[in-house]
Each structure stands twice: as C-alpha cells, then as structure tokens.
C-alpha positions in Angstrom: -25.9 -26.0 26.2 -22.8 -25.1 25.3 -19.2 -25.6 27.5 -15.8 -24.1 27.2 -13.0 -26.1 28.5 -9.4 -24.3 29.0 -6.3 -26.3 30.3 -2.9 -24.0 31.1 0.1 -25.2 28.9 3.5 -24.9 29.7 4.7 -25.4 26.4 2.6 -22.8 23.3 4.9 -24.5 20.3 3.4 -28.0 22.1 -0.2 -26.4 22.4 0.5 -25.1 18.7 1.3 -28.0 17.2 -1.2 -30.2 18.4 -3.7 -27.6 17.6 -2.7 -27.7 13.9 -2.7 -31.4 14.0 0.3 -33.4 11.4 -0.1 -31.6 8.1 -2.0 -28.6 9.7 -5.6 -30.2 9.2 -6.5 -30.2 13.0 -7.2 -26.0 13.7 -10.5 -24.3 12.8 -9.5 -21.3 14.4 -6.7 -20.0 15.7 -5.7 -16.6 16.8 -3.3 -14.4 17.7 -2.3 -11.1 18.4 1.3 -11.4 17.9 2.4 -11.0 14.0 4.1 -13.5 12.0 3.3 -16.5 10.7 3.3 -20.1 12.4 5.7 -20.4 15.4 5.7 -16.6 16.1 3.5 -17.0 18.6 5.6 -20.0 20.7 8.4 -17.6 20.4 6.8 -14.9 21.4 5.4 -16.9 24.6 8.7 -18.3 25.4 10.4 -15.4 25.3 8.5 -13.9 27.9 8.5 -16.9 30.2 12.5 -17.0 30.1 13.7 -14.4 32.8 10.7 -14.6 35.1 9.3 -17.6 37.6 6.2 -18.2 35.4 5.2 -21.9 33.8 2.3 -21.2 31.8 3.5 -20.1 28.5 -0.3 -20.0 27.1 -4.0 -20.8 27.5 -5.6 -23.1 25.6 -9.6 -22.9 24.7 -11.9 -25.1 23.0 
C-alpha cells in the first residue's frame, strides 16, 4: 500500500534546501515548472507571497 504525505511550508528555499540535503545528495526527484536553476523556484514562490495575505509559499510531497 502505498501513502503520500504533504505538509504546507511557509518557507520553499527551507523546503528546497532540506530537500536537496547538505551537498545536494538528499533529492530523487524534484520538479518544477518555473525555469532556472536551483533557488529559482524559492524566488519565484516568495515573490508571489510578498504583496498578498498568503503563508504557504509551497507544497511539499513525498
């Protein structure tokens, strides 16, 4: 049986770097629609958090 666990973040560059783990060993799989490379994505999600009343920045699956 398989499960799927999601928790909110209010932080994607914290999600993103805990997904990649210290030296980026941690991430099987992660993807994206926004271009760019690493940290495009936190950006990205920030930037559309900043003028509006909304925590979560991202969703985080496993």
């Amino acid at each position: 049986m398989s499960t799927t666990h999601y928790s909110p973040s209010t932080s994607a560059g914290d999600t993103e770097r805990y997904i990649r783990g210290k030296e980026d060993e941690r991430g099987v799989a992660i993807t994206c629609d926004v271009p760019g490379g690493p940290g495009a994505f936190s950006a990205r999600a920030r930037a559309l958090t900043q003028n509006t009343k909304r925590d979560v920045e991202a969703l985080h699956y496993r």
